[in-house]
C-alpha positions in Angstrom: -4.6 29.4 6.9 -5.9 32.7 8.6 -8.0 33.0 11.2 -11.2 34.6 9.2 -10.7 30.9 7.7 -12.4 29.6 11.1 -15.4 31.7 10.7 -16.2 32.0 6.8 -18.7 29.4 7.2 -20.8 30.5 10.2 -24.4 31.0 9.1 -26.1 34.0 9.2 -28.4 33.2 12.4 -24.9 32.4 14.3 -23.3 36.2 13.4 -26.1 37.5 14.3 -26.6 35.8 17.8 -22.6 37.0 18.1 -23.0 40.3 17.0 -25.6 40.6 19.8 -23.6 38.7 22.7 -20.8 41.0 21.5 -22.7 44.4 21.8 -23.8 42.9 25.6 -19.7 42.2 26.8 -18.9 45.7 25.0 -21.6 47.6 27.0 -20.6 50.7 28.9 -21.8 52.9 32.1 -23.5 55.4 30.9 -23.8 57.8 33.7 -22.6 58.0 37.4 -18.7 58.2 38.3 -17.8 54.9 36.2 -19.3 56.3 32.8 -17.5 55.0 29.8 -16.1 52.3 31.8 -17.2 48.8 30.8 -19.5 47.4 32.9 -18.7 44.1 32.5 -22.3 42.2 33.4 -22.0 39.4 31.5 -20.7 36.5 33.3 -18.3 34.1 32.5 -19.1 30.5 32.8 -16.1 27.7 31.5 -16.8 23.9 31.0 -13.6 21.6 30.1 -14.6 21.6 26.4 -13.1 25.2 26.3 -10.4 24.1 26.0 -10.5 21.7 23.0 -7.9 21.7 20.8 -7.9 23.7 16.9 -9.4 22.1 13.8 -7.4 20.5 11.5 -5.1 22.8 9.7 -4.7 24.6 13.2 -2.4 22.3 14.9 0.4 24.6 15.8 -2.0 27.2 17.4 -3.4 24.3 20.0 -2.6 20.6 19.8 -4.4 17.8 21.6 -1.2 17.1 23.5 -1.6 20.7 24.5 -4.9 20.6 26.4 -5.6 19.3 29.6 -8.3 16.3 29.0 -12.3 16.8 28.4 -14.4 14.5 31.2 -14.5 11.3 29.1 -10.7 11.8 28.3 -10.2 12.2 31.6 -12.2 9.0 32.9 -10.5 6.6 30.4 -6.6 7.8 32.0 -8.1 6.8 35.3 -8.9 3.3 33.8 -5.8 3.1 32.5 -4.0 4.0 35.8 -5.8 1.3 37.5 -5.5 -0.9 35.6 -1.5 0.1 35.0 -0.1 -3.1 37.3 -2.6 -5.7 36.1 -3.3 -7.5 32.4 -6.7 -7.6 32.6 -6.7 -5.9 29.4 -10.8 -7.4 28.6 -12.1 -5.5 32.0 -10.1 -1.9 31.3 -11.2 -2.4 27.8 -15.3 -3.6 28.9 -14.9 -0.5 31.9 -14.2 2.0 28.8 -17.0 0.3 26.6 -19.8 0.6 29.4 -19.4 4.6 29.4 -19.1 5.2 33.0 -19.1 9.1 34.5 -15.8 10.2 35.5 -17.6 10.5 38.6 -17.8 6.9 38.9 -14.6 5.6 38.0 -12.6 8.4 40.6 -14.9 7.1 43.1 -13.7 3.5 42.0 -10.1 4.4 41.7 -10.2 6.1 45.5 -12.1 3.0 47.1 -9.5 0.9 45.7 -6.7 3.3 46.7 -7.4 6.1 48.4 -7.7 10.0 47.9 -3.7 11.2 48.3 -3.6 8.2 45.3 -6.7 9.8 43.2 -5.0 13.7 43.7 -2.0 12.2 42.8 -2.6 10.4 39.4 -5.4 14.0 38.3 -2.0 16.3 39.3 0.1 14.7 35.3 -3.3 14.6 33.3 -4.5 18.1 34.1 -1.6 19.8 34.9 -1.3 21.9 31.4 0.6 25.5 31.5 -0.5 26.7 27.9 -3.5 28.1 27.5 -5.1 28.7 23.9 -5.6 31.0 21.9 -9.4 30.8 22.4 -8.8 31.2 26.4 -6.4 34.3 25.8 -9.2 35.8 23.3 -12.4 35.7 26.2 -9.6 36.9 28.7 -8.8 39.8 27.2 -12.9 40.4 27.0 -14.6 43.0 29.0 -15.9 39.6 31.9 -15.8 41.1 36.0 -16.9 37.3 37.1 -15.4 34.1 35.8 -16.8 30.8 37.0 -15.5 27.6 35.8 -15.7 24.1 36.8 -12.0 23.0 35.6 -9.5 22.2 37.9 -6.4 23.6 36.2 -4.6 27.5 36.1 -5.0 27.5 32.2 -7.6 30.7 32.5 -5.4 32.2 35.4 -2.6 32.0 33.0 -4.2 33.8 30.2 -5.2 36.6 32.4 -1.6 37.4 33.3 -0.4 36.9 29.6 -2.9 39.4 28.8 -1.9 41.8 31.2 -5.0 41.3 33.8 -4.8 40.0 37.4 -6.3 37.0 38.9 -6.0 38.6 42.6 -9.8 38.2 42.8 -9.8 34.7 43.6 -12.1 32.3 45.2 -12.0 28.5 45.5 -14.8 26.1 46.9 -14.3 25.3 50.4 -15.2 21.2 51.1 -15.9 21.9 54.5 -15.5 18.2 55.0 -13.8 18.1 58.8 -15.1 20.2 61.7 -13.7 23.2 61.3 -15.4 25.1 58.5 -14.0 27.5 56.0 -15.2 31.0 55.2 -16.6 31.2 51.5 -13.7 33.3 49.5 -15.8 36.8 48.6 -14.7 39.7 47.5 -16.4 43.2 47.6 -18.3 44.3 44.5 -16.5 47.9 43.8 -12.9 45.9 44.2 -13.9 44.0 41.0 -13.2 45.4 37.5 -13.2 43.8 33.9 -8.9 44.2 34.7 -9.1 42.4 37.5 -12.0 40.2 38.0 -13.0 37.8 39.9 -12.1 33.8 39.3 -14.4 31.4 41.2 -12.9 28.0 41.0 -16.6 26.0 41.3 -15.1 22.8 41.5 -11.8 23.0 43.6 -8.5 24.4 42.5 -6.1 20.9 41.8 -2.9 23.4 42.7 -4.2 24.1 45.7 -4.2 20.8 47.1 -0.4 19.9 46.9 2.8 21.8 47.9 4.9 22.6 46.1 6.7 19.4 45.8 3.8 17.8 44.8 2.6 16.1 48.2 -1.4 16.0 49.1 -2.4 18.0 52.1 -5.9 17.1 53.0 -7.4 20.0 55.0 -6.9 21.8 51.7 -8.6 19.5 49.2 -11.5 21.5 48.0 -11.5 18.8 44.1 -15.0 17.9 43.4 -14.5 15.2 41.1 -16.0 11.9 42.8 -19.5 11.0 43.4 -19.3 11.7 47.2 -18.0 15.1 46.6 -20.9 15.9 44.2 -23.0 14.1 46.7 -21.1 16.7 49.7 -21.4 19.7 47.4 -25.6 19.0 46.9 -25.9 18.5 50.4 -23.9 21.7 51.5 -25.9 23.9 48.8 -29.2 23.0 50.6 -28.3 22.5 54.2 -27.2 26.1 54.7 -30.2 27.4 52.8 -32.1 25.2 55.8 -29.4 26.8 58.3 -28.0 23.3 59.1 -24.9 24.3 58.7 -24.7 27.7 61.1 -21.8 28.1 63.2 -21.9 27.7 66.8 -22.6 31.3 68.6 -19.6 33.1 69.7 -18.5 32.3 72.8 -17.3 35.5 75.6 -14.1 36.2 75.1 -13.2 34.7 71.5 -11.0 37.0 70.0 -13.1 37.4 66.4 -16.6 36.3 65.3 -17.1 33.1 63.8 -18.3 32.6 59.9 -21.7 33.9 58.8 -24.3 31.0 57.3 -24.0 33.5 54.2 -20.1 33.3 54.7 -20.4 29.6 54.4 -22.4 29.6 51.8 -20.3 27.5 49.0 -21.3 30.3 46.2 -19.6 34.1 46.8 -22.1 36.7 48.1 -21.5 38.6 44.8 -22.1 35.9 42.4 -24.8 34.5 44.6 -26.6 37.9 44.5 -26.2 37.9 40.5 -27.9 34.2 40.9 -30.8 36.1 42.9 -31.4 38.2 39.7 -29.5 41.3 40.6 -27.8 43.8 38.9 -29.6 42.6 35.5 -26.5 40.2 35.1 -26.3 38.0 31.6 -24.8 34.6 31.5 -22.3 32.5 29.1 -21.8 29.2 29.4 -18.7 28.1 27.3 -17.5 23.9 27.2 -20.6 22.3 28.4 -22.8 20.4 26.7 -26.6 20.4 26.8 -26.7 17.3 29.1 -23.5 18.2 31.1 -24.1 17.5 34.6 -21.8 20.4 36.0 -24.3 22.6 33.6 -27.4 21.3 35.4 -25.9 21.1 38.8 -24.9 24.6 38.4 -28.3 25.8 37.7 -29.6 23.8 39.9 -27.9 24.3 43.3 -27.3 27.5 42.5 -31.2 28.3 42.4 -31.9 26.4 45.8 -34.3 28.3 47.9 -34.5 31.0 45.9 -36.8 33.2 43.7 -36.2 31.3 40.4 -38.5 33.8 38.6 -36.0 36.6 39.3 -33.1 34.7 37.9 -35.1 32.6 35.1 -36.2 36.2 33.2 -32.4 36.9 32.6 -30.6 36.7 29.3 -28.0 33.1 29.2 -26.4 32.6 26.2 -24.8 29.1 25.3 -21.8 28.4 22.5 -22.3 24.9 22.0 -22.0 22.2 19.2 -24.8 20.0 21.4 -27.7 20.2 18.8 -30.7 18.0 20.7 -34.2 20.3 20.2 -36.4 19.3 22.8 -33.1 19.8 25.8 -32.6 23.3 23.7 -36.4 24.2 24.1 -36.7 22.9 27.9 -33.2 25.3 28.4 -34.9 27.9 26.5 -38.0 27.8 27.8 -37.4 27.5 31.6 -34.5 29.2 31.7 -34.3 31.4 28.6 -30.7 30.3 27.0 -30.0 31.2 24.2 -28.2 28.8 22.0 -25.4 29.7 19.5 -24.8 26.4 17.6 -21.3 26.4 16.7 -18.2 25.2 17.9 -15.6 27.6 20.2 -13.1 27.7 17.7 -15.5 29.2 14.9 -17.3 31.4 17.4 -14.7 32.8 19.4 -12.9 34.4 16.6 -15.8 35.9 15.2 -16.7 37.6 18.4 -13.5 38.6 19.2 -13.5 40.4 15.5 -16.7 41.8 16.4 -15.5 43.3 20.0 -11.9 44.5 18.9 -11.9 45.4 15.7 -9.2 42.7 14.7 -8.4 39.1 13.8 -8.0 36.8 17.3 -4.3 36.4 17.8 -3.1 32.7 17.1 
């Protein structure tokens, strides 16, 4: 099969949507010192369903076995794990049945353990090195900001095998002990559609282990259970109510202690775009219209500020979630735009409209 087989079928509304998102990702500086230079204003967002696996008669370009695991996947290996010593084969199979979050069960799974255990069993099941074809395509796209929830280096690999850098880097800081980190931030004319900048929302699972594999806590930054979303919530609005300020500097200390902005959990460059400037656009690719990441993202994000400013932007959405009235409320208070297909009919079609060529499988 070829890879206009993917997109044959899109309807016409679809390539129209994508022919639009496409001419936004292509558009360039038109005057000043970086004119013909892309500008890169459409932001990145990636959900775990990026990285689902090809349709059938695709196998060899991305299997299941290839991916890391989408949240439900991901919350039925945790049953399994703790349930590995025991027989109770009725309660892992009735824990599965009663569709818990994933947020539930690695709460579950760290009460009955503890967290070095939890790290421990997420480091096999997300811990992928190929990324697929659909992550290489939207690397090689003209994106300066990248934010995803995943845990893994799947994105950071396809920037490299693309011939980009991931030295723009940030990773949510937990702040959990007394001795808070600086938010990672990066200055806005260091960041260029060939070397953007990767905001790990949710934690970074390499950075929490060495590299033989053994947890060091002061670096866990994984927001997985329902006490880190419960942390994360808490840390978005506390430094918004300057809660969270650092002490004054003392006489003699040798540098100046963190900023509230510094410790603000999102990057003063994204958090600015989140204000509603630089007339940024959004994408959100792998959530669903119910996702909680998707809602949290929006909604902590948006804490304490304006929401006017950032409401009257364009969002676009790739989704297969087809539910009207959640579509409307999106639309409608925060004006997404919904292009309902799935990634691996999209993608290829809006790769063919920015390049000029078939996607690469």
């Amino acid at each position: 099969m070829n890879t206009t087989d993917l997109y044959n079928d899109l309807d016409s509304g679809s390539r129209d949507r994508l022919t639009e998102l496409a001419k936004e990702i292509q558009r360039k500086y038109q005057i000043g010192p970086r004119k013909g230079e892309p500008q890169g204003r459409v932001i990145l967002f990636l959900g775990a369903a990026v990285n689902y696996e090809a349709p059938e008669g695709f196998e060899l370009a991305y299997s299941k076995e290839e991916r890391p695991p989408i949240a439900a996947e991901l919350r039925d290996s945790l049953i399994d794990v703790i349930f590995e010593d025991q027989k109770d084969e009725d309660r892992k199979n009735s824990m599965k049945e009663e569709h818990l979050t994933l947020s539930y069960v690695a709460q579950y799974y760290e009460e009955l353990t503890d967290r070095a255990r939890l790290i421990d069993s997420l480091v096999p099941l997300i811990s992928r090195e190929k990324p697929s074809p659909i992550l290489k395509a939207l690397a090689k796209m003209d994106f300066k900001y990248i934010i995803t929830t995943n845990y893994d280096h799947l994105f950071e690999n396809a920037l490299e095998q693309v011939g980009k850098s991931y030295r723009n880097k940030g990773i949510y800081k937990a702040n959990k002990g007394g001795n808070p980190k600086s938010t990672d931030n990066v200055a806005e004319n260091e960041i260029t559609v060939h070397a953007p900048f990767l905001y790990k929302f949710h934690g970074d699972l390499r950075e929490v282990t060495d590299g033989n594999g053994i947890y060091i806590p002061e670096n866990d930054n994984i927001v997985i259970t329902d006490d880190d979303y419960l942390n994360f919530i808490l840390r978005m609005s506390q430094i918004n109510d300057n809660q969270e300020k650092p002490e004054k500097e003392m006489p003699g200390e040798a540098k100046p202690r963190a900023s509230v902005l510094d410790l603000y959990p999102i990057p003063r460059v994204i958090n600015e775009a989140f204000a509603g400037k630089n007339q940024n656009t959004f994408l959100f690719i792998g959530y669903g219209l119910q996702d909680y990441n998707l809602r949290l993202i929006f909604k902590t994000s948006l804490w304490g500020k304006n929401a006017k400013s950032f409401n009257d932007l364009q969002k676009w959405s790739i989704t297969l979630d087809k539910h009207k009235p959640i579509q409307q409320f999106w639309f409608r208070n925060h004006k997404v735009t919904f292009i309902e297909q799935n990634i691996w009919s999209a993608i290829p079609f809006l790769y063919k409209e920015i390049f000029n060529k078939e996607m690469p499988l």
